[in-house]
BAFI-3210 file (N, C-alpha, C; in Angstrom, 3 decimals, decimal comma, padded with zeros to 6 digits):
// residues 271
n [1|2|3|4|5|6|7|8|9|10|11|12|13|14|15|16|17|18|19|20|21|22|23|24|25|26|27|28|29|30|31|32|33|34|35|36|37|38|39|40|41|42|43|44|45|46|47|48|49|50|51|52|53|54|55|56|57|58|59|60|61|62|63|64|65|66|67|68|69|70|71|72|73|74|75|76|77|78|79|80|81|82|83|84|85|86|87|88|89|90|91|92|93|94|95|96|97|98|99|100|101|102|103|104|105|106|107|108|109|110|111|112|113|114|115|116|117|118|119|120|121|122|123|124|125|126|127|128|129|130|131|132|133|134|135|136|137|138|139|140|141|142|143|144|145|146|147|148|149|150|151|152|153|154|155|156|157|158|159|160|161|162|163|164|165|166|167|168|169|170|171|172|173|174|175|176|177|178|179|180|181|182|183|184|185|186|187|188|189|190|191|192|193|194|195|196|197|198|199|200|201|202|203|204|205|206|207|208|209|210|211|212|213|214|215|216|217|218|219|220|221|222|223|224|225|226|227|228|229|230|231|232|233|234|235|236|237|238|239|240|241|242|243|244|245|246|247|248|249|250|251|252|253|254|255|256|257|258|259|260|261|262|263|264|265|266|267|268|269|270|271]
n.u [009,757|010,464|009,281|011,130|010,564|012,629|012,760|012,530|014,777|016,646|016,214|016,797|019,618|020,613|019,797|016,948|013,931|011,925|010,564|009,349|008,073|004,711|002,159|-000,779|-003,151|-002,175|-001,326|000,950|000,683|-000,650|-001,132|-001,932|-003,583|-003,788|-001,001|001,301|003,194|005,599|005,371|003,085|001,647|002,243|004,054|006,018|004,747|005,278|005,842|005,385|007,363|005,427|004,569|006,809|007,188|009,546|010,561|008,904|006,722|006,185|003,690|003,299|001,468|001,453|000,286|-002,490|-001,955|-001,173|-000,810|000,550|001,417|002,765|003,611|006,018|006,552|008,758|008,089|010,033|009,784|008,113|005,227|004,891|001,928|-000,655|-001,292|000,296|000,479|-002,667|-003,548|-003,198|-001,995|000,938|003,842|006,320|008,554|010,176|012,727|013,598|016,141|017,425|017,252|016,687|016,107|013,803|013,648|012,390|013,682|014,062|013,173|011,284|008,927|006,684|003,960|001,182|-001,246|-003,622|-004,863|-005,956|-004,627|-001,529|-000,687|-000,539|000,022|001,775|001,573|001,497|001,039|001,058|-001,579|-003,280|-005,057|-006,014|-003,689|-002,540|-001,469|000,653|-000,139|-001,604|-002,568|-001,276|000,932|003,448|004,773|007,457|009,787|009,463|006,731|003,658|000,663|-002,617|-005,965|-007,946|-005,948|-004,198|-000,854|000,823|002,734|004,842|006,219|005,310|005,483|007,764|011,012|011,107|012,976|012,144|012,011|011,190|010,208|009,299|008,454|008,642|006,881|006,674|007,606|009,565|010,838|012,677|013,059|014,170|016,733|017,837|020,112|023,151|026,301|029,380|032,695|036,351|037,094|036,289|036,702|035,318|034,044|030,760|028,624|028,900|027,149|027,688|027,145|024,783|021,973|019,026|015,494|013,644|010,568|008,831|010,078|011,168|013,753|016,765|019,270|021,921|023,781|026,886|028,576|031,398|032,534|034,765|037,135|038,371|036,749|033,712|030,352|026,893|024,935|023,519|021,197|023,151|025,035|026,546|024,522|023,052|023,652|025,001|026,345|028,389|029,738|028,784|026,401|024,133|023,221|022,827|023,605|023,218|025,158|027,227|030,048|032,758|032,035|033,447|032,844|032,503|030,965|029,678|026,595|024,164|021,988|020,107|018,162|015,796|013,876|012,810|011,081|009,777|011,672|013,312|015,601|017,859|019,379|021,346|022,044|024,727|025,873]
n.v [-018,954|-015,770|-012,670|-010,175|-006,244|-004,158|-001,614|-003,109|-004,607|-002,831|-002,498|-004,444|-004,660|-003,194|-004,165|-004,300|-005,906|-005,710|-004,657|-006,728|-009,033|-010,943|-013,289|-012,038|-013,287|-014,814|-018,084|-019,837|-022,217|-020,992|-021,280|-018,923|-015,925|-012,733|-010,658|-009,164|-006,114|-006,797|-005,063|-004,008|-006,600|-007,383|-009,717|-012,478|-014,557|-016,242|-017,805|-020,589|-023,297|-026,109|-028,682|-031,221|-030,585|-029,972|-027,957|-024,805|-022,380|-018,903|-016,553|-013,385|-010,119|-007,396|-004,673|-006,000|-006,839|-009,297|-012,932|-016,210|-019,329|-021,741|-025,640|-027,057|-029,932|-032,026|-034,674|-037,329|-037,995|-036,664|-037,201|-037,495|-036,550|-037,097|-036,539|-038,449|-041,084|-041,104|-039,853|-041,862|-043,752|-042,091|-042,561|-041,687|-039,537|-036,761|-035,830|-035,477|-033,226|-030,882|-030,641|-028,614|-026,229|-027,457|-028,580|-029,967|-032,263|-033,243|-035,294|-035,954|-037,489|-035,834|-036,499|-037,045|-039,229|-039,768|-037,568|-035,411|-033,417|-032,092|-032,566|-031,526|-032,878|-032,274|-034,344|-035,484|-038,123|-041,279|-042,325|-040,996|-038,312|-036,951|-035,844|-034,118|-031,411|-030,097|-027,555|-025,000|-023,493|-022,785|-022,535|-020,973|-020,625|-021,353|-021,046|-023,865|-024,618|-023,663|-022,383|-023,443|-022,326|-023,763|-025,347|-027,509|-028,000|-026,952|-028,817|-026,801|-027,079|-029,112|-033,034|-034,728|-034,758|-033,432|-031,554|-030,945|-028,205|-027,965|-025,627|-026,530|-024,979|-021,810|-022,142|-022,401|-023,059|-024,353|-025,133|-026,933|-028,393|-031,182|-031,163|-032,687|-035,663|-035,921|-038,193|-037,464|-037,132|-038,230|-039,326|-037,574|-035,364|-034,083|-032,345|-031,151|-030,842|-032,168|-033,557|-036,745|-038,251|-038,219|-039,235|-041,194|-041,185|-043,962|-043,901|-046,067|-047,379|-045,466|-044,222|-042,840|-044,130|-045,113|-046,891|-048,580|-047,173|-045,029|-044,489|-044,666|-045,746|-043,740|-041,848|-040,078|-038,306|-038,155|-035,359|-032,396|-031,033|-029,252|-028,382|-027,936|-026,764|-028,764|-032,359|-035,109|-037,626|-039,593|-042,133|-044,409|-046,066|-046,815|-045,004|-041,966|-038,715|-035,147|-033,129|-035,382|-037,295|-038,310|-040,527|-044,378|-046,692|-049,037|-049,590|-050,367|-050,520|-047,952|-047,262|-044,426|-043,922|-041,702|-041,094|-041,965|-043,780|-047,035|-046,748|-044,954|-043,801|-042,005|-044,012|-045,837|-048,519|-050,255|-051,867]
n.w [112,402|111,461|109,716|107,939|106,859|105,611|107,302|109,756|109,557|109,935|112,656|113,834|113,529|115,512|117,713|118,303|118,645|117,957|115,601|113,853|111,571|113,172|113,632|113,756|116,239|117,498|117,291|116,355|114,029|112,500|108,535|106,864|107,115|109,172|109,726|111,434|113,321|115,839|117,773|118,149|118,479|120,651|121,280|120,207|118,307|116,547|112,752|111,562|110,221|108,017|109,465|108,205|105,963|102,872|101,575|101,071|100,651|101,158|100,514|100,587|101,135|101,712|101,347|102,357|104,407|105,009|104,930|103,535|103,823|102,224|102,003|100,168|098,616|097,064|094,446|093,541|090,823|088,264|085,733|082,160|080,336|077,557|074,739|073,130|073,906|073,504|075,950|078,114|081,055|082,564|080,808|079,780|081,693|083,653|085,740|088,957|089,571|090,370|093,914|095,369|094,545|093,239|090,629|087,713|085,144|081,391|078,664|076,410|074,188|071,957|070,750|068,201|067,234|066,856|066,170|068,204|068,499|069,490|072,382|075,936|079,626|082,751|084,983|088,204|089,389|087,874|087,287|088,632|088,299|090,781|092,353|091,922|089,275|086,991|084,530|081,724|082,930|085,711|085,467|083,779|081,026|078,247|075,489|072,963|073,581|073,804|075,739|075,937|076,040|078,785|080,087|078,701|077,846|074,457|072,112|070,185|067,787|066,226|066,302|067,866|069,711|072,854|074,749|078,237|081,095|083,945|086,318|089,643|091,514|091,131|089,413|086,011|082,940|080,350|077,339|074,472|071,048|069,988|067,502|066,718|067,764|068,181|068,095|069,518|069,940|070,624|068,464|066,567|066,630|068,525|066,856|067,274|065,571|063,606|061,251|059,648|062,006|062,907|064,938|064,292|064,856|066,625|066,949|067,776|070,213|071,518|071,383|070,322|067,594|066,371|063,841|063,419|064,367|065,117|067,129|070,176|072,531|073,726|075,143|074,344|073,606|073,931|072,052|071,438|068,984|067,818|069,694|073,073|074,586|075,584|076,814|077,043|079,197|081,633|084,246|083,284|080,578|081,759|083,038|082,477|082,373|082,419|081,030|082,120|082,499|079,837|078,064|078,018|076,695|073,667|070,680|067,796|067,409|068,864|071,060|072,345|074,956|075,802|077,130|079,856|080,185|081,542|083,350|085,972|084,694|082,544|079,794|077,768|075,565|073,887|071,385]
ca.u [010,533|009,699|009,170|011,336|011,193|014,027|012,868|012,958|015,864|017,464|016,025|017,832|020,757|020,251|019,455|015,659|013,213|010,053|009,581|009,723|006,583|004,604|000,852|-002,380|-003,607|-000,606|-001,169|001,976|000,559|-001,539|-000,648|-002,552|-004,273|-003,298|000,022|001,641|004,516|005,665|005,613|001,468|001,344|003,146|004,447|006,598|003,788|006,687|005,464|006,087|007,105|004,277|005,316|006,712|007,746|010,907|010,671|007,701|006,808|005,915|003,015|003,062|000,038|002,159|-000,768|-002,871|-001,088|-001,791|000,691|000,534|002,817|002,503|004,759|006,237|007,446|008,773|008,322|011,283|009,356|006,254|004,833|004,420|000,432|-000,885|-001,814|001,215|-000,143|-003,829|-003,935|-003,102|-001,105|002,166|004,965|007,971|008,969|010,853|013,420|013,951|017,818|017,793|016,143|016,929|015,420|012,372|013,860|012,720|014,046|013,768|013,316|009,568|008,206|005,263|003,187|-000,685|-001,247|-004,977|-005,266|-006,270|-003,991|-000,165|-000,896|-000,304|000,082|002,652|000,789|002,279|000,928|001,577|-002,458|-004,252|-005,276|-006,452|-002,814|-002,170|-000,869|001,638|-000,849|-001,100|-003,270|-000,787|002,443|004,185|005,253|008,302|010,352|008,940|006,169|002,416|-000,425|-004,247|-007,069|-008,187|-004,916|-003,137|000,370|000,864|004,032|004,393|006,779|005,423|005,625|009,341|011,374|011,659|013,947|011,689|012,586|010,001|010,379|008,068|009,025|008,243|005,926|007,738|008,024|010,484|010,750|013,355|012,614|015,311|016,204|018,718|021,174|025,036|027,897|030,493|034,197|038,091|037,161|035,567|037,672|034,405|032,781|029,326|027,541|028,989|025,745|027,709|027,141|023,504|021,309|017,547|014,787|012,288|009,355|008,557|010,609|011,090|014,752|017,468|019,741|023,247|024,306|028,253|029,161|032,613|032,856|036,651|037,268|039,147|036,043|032,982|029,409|025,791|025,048|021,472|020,906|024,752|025,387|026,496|024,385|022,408|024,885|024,467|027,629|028,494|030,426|027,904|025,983|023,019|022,569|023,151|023,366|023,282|026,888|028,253|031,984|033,064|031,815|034,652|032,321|032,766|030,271|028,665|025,360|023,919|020,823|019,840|016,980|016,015|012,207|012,753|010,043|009,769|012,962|013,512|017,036|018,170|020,535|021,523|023,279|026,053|026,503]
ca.v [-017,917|-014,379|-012,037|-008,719|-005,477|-002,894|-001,330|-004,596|-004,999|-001,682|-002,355|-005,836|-004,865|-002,056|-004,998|-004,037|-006,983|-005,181|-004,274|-008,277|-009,670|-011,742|-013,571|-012,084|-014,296|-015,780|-019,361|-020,123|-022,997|-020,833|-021,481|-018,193|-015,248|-011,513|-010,150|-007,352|-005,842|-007,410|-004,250|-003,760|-007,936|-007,631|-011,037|-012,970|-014,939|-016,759|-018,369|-021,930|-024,265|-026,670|-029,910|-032,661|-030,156|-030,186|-026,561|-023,754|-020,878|-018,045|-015,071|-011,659|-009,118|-006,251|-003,465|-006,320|-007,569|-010,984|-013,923|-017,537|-020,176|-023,261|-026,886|-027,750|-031,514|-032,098|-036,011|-037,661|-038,009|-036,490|-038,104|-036,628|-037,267|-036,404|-037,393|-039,407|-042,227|-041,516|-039,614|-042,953|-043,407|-041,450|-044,026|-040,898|-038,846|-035,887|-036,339|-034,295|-032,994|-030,125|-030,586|-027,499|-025,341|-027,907|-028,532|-031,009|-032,066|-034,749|-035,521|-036,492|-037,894|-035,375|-037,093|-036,905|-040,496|-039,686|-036,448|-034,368|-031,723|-032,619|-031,654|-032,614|-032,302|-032,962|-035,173|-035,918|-039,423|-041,890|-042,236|-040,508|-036,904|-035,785|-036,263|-032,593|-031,401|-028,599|-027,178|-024,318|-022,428|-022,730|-022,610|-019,826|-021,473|-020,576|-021,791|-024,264|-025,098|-022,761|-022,544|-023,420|-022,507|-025,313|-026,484|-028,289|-027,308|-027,538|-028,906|-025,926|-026,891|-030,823|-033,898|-034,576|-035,202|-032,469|-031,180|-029,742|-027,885|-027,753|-025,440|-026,408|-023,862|-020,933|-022,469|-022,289|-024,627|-024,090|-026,471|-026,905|-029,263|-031,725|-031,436|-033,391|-035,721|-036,566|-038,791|-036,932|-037,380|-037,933|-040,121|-037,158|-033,953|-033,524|-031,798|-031,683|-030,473|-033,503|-034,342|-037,718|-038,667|-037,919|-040,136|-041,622|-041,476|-044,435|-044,038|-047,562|-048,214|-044,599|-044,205|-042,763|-045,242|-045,327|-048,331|-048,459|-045,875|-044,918|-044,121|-044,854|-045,623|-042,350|-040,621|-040,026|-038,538|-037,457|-033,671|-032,484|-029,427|-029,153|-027,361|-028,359|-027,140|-030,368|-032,896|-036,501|-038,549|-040,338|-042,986|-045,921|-045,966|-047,154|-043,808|-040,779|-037,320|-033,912|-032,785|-036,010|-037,216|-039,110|-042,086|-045,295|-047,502|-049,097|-050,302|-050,477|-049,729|-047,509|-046,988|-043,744|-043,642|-040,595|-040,525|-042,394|-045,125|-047,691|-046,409|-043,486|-043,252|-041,875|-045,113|-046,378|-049,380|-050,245|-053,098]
ca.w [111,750|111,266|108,637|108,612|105,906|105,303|108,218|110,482|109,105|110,749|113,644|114,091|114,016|116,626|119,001|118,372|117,209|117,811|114,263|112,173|111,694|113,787|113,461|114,222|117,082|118,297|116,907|115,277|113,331|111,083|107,188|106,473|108,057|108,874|110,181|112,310|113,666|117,128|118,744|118,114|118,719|122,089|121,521|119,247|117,153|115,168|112,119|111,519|109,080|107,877|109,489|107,154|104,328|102,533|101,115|101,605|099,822|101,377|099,940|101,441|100,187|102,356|101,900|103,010|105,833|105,025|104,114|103,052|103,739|101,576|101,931|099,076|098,899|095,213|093,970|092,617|088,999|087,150|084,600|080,808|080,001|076,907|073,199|072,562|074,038|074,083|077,354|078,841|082,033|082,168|080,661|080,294|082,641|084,229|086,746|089,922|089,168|091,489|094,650|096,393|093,582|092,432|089,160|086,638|083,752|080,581|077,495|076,106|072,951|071,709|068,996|067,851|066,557|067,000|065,230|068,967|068,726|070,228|073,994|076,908|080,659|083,774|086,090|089,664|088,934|086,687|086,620|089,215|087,635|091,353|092,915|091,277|087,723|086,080|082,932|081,535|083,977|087,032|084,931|082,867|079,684|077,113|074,756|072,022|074,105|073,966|076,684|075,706|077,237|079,619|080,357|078,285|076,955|072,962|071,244|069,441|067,037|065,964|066,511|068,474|070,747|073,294|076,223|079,028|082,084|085,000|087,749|090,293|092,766|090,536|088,147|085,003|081,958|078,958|076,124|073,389|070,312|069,801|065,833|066,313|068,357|067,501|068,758|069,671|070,917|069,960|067,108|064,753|066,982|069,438|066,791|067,694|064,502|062,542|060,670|060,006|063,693|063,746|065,251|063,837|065,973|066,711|067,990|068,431|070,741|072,141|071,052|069,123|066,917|065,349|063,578|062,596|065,091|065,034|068,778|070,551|073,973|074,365|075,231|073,349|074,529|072,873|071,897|070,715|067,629|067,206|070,627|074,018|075,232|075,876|076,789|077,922|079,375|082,479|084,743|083,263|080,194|082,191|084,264|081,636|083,433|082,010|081,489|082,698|081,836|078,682|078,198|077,109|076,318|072,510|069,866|066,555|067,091|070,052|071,449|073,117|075,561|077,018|078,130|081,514|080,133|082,492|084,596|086,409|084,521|081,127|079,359|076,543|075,086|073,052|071,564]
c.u [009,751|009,740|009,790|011,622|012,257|014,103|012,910|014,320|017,277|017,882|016,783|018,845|021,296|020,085|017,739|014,601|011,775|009,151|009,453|007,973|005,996|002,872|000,106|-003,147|-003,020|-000,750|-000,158|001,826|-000,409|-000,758|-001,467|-003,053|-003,224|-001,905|000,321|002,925|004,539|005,520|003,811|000,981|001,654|003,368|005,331|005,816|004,497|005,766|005,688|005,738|006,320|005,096|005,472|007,425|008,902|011,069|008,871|008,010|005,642|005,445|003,022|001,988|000,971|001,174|-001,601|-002,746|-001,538|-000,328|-000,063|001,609|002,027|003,715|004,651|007,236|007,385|008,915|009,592|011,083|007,931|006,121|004,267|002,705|000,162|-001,413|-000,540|000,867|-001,587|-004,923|-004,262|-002,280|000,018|003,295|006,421|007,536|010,479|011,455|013,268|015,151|017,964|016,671|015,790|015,623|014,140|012,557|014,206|013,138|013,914|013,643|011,747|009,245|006,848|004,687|001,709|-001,130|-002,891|-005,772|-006,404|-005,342|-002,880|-000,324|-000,578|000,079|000,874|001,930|001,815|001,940|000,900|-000,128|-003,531|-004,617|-005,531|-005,432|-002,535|-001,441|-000,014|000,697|-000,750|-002,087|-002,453|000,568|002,656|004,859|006,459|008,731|009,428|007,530|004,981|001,426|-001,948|-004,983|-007,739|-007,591|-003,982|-001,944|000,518|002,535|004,042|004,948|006,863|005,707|007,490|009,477|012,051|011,952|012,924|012,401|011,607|010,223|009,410|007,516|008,231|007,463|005,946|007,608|008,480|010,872|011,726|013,623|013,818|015,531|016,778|019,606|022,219|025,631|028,664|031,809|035,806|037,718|036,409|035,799|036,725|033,696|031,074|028,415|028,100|027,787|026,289|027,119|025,449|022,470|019,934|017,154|013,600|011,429|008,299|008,565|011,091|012,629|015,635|018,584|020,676|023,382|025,767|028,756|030,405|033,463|034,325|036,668|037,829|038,034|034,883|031,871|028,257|025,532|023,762|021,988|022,300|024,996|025,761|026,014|023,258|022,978|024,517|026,107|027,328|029,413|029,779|027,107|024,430|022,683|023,427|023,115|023,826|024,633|027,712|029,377|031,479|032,438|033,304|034,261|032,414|031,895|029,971|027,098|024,553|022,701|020,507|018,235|016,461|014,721|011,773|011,266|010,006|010,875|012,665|014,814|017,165|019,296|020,857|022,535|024,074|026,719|027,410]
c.v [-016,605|-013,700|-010,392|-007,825|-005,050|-002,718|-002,134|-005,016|-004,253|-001,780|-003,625|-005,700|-003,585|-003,158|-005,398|-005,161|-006,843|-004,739|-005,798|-008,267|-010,720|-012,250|-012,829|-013,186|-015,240|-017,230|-019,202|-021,172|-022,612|-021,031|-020,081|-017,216|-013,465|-011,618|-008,933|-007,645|-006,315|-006,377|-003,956|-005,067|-008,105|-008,954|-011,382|-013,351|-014,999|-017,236|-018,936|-022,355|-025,095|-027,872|-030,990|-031,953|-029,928|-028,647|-025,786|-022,387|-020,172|-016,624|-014,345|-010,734|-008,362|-004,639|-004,399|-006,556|-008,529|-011,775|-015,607|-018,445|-021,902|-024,026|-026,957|-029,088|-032,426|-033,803|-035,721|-038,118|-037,118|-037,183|-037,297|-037,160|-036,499|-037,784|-038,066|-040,748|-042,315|-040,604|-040,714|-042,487|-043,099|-042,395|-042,383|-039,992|-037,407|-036,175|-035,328|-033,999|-031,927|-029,984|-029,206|-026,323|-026,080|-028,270|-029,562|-031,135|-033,372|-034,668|-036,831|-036,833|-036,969|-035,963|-036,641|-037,766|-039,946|-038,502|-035,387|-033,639|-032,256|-031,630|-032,256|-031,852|-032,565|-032,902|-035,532|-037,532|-039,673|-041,868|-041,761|-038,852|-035,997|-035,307|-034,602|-032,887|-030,654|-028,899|-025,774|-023,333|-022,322|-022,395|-021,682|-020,650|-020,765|-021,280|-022,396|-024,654|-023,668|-023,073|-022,818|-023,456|-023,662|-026,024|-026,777|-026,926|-028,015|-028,202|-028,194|-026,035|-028,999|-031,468|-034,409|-034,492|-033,566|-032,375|-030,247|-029,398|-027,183|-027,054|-024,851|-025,357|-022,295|-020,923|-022,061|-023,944|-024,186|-025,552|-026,031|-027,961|-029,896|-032,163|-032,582|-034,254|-036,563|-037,296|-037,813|-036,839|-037,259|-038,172|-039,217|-035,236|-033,521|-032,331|-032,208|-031,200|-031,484|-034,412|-035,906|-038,934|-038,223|-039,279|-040,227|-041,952|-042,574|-044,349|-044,617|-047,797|-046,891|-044,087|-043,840|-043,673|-044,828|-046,407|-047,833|-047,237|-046,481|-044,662|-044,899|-044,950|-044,612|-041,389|-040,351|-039,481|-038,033|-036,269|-033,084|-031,038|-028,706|-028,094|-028,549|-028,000|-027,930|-031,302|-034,093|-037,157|-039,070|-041,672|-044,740|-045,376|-046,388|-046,101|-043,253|-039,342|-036,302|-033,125|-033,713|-036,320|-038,133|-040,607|-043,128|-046,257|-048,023|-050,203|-050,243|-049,527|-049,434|-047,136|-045,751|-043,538|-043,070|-040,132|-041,459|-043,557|-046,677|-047,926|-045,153|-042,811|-042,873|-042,898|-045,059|-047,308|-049,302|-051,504|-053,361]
c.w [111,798|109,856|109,042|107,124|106,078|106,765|109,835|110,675|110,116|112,011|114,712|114,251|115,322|117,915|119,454|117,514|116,996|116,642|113,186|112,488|112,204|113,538|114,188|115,422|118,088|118,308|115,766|114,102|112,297|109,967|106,542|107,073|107,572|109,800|110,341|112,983|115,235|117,955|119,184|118,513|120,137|122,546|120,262|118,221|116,240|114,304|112,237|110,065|109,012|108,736|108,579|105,977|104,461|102,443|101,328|100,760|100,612|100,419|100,793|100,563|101,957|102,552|102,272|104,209|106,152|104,543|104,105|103,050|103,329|101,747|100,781|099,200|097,474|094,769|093,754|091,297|089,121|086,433|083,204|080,308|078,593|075,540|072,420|072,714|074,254|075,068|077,911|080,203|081,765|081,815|081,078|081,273|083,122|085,434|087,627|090,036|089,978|092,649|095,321|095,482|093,062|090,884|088,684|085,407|083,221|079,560|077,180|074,565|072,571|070,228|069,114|066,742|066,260|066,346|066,728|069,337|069,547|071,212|074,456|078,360|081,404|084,906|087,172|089,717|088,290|085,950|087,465|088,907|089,333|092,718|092,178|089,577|087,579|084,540|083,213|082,458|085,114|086,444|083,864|081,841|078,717|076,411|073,113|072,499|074,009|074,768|075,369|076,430|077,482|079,641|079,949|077,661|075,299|072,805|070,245|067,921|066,302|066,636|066,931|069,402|071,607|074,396|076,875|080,365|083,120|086,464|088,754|091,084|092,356|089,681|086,839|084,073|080,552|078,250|075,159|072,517|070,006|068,450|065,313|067,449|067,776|068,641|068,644|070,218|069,886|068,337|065,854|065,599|067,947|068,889|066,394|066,503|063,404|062,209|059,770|061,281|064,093|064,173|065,046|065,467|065,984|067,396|068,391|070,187|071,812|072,127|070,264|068,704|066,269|065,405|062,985|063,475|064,673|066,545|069,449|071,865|075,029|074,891|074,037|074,519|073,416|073,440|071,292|070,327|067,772|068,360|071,776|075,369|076,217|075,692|077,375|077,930|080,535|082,715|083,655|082,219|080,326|083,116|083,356|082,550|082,286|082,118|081,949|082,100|080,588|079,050|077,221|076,573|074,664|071,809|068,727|066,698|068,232|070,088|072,734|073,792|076,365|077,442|079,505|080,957|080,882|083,159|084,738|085,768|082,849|080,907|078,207|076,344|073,734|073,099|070,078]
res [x|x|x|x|x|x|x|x|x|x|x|x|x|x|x|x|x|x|x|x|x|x|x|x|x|x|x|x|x|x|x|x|x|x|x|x|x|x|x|x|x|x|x|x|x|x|x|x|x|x|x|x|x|x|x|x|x|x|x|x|x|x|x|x|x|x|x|x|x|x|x|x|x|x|x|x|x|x|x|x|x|x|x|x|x|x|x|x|x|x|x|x|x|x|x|x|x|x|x|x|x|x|x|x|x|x|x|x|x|x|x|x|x|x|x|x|x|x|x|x|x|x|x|x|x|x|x|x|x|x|x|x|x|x|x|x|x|x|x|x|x|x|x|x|x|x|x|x|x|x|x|x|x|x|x|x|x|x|x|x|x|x|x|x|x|x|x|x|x|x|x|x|x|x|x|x|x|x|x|x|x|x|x|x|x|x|x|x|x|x|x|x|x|x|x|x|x|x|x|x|x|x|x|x|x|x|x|x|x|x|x|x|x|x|x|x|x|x|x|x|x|x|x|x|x|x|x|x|x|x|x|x|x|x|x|x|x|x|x|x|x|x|x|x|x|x|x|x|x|x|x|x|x|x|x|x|x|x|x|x|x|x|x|x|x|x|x|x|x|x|x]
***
């Protein structure tokens, strides 16, 4: 590929391709180095994609006239590490929900059984630390969530269950504390701030709990801090998705389980 400014840009559609940008040296397989205009290169000196990668991010330093092209090749999980369990191996997890964009998402347990400070990190392995990380030195942080120096991210707002949103791509991590989640559907008008319908959290067992639901086969789904917008439904109450449809499923007493702990899937039963 090439690289073309404004004025590249002009010149392209003129028929002219002497102004894009082309490597320094004319090895197309650099991942790094200087760059120049094809007309001072008197050659193409395409860039290339890394081989093997899914996505690539490209740096430009433009008064340098340097660039950087990194592969990016996004797992299909991370792993939540931290002082919930210890800083043991990662049990929950973040899903990969948009691949195109790098974007994880999930739902985590933050505790501090141990009394070291509710932290914690997103490990690319479940237990190898030198497989890479997301902390707070590489990652822009918002939400309920605070940076500390040397790393770790805080739970800024206690002990709880919180919604993060990881985007690898841009290095990004927003957090929102879950105060609360409801049943919601026909059987109580689909409203979602019906603090009847709220659901207890254990954190045994890693789960939230209604007993005696009222839930209807017409449709029903769960709703977190009386909004929608954090939404769990779906075809199958054994694969939950973000916004998915009604669920028809009908029980008594339901079990929501949304930190991917030894699955890759958000579920819950209903029995």
């Amino acid at each position: 590929f090439a690289i073309a400014d404004d004025a590249a840009c002009d010149a392209v559609t003129k028929g002219d391709w002497s102004q894009v940008y082309g490597i320094v040296g004319g090895k197309n397989d650099a991942t790094e180095g200087k760059m120049e205009r094809r007309a001072v290169l008197g050659a193409d000196n395409s860039f290339k994609v890394p081989e093997g990668a899914k996505k690539i991010r490209v740096t430009l330093d433009m008064m340098e006239g340097t660039f950087k092209v990194e592969a990016i090749n996004f797992n299909t999980v991370v792993y939540f590490r931290g002082a919930t369990n210890g800083w043991g191996d990662g049990e929950q997890k973040l899903a990969l929900t948009d691949e195109a964009k790098g974007i994880y998402t999930g739902y985590v347990y933050c505790a501090d059984p141990n009394g070291w400070g509710n932290e914690f990190k997103i490990a690319k392995d479940a237990s190898d630390w030198e497989k890479g990380e997301y902390n707070s030195t590489n990652v822009t942080v918002s939400g309920d969530i605070t940076a500390k120096d040397g790393g770790n991210f805080i739970a800024a707002k206690g002990e709880g269950v919180y919604y993060i949103t990881l985007d690898a791509a841009n290095m990004t991590l927003k957090a929102e504390k879950i105060t609360n989640m409801n049943l919601v559907g026909s059987f109580n008008s689909w409203n979602q701030a019906d603090a009847t319908q709220r659901m207890t959290w254990d954190a045994k067992h890693y789960c939230f709990v209604m007993t005696n639901a009222a839930v209807t086969a017409d449709g029903w789904k769960f709703t977190a801090n009386n909004d929608w917008v954090i939404n769990l439904g779906g075809n199958n109450v054994s694969d939950l998705t973000s916004g998915g449809s009604n669920l028809t499923v009908v029980g008594k007493t339901i079990r929501l389980y949304p930190c991917r702990v030894n699955t890759d899937k958000i579920y819950a039963t209903v029995e």
